[in-house]
C-alpha positions in Angstrom: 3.1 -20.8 -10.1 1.9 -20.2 -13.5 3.7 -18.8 -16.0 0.5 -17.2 -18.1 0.8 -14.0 -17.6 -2.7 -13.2 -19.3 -5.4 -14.9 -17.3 -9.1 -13.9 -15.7 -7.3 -12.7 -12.5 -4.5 -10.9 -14.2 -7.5 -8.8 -16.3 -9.2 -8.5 -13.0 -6.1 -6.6 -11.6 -6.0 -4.9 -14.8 -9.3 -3.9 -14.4 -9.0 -2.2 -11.3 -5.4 0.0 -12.6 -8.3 1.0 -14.9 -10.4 2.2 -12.4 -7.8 4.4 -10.9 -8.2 7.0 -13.7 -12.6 6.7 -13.6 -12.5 7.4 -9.8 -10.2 9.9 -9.9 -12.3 11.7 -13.0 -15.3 11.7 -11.6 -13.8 14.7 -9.4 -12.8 16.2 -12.5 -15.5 16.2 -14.6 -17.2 20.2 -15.8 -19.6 21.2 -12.9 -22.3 21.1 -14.9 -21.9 17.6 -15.7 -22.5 16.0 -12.4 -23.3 17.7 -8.4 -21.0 16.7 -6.0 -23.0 13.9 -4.2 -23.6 12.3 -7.9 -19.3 12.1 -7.9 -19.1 10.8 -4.1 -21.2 8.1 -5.0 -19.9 7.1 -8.3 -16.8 6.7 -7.1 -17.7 5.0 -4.0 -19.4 2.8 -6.4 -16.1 2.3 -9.0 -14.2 1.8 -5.6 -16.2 -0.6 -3.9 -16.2 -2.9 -7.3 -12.1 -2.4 -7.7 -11.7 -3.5 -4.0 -14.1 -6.7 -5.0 -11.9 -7.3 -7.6 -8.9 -7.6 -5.2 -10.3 -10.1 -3.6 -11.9 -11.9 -6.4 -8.8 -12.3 -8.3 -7.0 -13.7 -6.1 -9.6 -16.3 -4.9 -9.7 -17.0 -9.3 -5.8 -17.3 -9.8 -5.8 -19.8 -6.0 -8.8 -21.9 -7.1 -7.6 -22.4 -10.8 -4.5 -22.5 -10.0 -4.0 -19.3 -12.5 -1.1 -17.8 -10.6 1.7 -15.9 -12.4 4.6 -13.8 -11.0 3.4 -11.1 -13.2 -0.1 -11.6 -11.5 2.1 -11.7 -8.2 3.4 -8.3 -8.9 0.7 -6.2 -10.4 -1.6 -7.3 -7.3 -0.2 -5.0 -4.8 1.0 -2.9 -7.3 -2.9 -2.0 -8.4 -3.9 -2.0 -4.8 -1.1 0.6 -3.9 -2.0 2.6 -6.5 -5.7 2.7 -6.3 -5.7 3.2 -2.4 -2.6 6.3 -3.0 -5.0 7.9 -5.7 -7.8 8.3 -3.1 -6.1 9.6 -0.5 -4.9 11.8 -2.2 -8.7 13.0 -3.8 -9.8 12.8 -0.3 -7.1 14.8 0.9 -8.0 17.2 -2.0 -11.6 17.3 -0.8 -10.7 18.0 3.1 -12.1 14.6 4.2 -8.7 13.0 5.6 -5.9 14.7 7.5 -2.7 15.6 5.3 -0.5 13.2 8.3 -2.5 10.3 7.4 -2.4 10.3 4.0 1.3 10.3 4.6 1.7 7.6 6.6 -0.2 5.8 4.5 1.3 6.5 0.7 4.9 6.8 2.8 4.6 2.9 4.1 4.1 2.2 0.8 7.0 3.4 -0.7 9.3 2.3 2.6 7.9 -1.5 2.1 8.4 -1.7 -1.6 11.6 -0.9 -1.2 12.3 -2.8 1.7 11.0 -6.0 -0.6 12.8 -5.0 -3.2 16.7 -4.9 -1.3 15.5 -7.8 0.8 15.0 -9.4 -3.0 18.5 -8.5 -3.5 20.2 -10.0 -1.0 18.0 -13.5 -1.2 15.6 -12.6 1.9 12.8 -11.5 0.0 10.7 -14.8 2.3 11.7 -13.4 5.5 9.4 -9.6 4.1 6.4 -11.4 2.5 3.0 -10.0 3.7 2.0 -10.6 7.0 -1.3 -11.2 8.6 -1.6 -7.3 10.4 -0.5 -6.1 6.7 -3.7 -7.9 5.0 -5.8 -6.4 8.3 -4.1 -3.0 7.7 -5.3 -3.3 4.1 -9.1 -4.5 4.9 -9.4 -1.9 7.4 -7.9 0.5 4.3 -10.7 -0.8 1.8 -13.7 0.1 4.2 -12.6 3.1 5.4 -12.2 4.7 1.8 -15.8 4.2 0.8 -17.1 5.6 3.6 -15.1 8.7 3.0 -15.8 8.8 -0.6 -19.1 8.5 -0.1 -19.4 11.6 2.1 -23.3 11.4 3.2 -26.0 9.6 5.7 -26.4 5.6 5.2 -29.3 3.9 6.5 -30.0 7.0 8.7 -26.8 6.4 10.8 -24.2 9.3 11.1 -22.5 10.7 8.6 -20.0 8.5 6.7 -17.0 10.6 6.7 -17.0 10.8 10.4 -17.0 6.9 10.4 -14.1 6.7 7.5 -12.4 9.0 9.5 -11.9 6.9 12.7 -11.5 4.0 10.2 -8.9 5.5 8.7 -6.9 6.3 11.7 -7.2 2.7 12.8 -5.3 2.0 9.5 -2.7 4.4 9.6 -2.1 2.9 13.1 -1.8 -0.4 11.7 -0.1 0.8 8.9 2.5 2.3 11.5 2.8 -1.4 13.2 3.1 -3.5 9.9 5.8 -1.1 9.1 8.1 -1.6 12.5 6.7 -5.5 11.9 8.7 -5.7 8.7 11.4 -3.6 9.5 12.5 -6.2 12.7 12.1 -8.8 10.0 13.8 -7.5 7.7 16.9 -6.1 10.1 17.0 -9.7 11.9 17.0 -11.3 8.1 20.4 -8.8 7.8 21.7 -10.7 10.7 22.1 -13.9 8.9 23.5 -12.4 5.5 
């Protein structure tokens, strides 16, 4: 792992904690300036390109071998933070229910600081993400847009209905990764 903190991934994370604020605005800009379909798909838009970003940067920091702890830190960190800041603009705009949003931005918390004490006491391995944590996180990442979005594609049904059940799916999973890491983390309290 790379100790350059300042690399094309790291500004690609960066990039996306600057997003946060843009999608969030575009909510909050005078009425005049925009109607409401114009803001649903702007910030469908700036989400779908931070959620690219994700993924791009860490594909960029594995292939050249650009890692950095910092880069290790301010990954998830961005991707909390960006996912949190919808739900709660969707939950603002009536397009999620109030439970899922807080199993969700409540997993969140519960894991970080899960990580963080299993850091403490040397098990920080034994927490590390899992495979149904990455699916819980894909599942996350399509869901959103659809519900930003908030309109017919292609024709099909409306898009909140589909981010809807998408989003249920991933507070489900959100709900297993959760009881997955907390019988990691309570076995890994075994062996301290």
């Amino acid at each position: 792992m790379s100790t350059r903190a300042l690399n094309l991934p790291t500004l690609l994370t960066w990039a996306r904690v600057a997003a946060i604020p843009l999608i969030v605005g575009v909510y909050f800009l005078p009425v005049g300036w925009m109607t409401l379909p114009e803001r649903n798909l702007t910030a469908t838009v700036l989400f779908i390109l931070s959620a690219i970003t994700d993924w791009l940067d860490g594909y960029l920091a594995r292939k050249w071998n650009q890692t950095s702890s910092f880069g290790a830190f301010l990954d998830p960190v961005a991707d909390k933070l960006m996912v949190t800041a919808a739900l709660l603009i969707l939950l603002q705009l009536g397009r999620i229910d109030a439970l899922v949003a807080l199993i969700i931005i409540g997993r969140e918390i519960a894991i970080s600081a899960l990580r963080e004490w299993m850091a403490q006491i040397g098990q920080s391995r034994r927490v590390a993400v899992s495979y149904i944590g990455k699916v819980k996180t894909a599942v996350q990442m399509v869901a959103i847009p659809f519900l930003l979005f908030d309109g017919v594609l292609f024709g099909a049904t409306n898009t909140v209905w589909i981010g809807q059940w998408l989003i249920w799916i991933a507070a489900v999973l959100t709900l297993w990764s959760m009881l997955y890491y907390f019988r990691i983390a309570l076995a890994g309290m075994k062996l301290v």
